[in-house]
N, C-alpha and C positions, 0 to 999 in steps of 0.2 A: 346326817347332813352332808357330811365328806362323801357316801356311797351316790349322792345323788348330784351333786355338785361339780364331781370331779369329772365326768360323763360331759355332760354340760361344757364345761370350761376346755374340756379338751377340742370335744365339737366346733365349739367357737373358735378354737384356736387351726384347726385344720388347714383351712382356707389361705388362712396368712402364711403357715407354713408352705402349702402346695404352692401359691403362689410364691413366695421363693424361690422354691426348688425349680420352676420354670424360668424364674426371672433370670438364676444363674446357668440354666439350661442354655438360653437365647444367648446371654450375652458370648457364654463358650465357643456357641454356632458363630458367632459376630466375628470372636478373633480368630478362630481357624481360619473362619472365611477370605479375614483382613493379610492372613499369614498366606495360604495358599495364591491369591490376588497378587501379593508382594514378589512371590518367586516366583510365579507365573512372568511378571515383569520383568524378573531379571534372568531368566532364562530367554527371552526374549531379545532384549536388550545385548546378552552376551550373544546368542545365536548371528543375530545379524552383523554383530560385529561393532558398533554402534558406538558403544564405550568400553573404557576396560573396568573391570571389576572394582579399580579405587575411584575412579572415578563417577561410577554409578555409587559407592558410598558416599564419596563426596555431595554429589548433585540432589539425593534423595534423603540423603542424614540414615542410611542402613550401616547396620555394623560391616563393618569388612568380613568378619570370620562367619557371618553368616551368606554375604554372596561368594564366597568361595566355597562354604558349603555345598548352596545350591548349585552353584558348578561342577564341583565333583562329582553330584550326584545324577547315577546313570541315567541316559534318557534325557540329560539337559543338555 
């Protein structure tokens, strides 16, 4: 009963797994997307000169030690 059941149950059970695995696929796309977006903005924001680095934490609720990151980082 086990030899034939277990086939079965795992089959059924596929689907719900794979979908998972996408569902956390998408979501990962979602936040890189959200992250990338974010410093896109504040490389902008510091380029033009616009605000300074505390104060775009301030205005937007971003960590500080992440728009100084982005600032450091070359190319911004």
């Amino acid at each position: 009963m086990r030899r034939i059941l277990t086939p079965i149950i795992l089959e059924a059970d596929m689907p719900n797994i794979m979908d998972m695995i996408i569902e956390e696929g998408i979501q990962k796309g979602r936040e890189e997307g959200i992250q990338k977006g974010r410093e896109e903005m504040i490389r902008t924001l510091l380029a033009h000169g616009a605000m300074t680095p505390e104060q775009i934490a301030s205005m937007f609720g971003i960590d500080l030690e992440l728009i100084l990151k982005v600032h450091r980082k070359p190319g911004a």
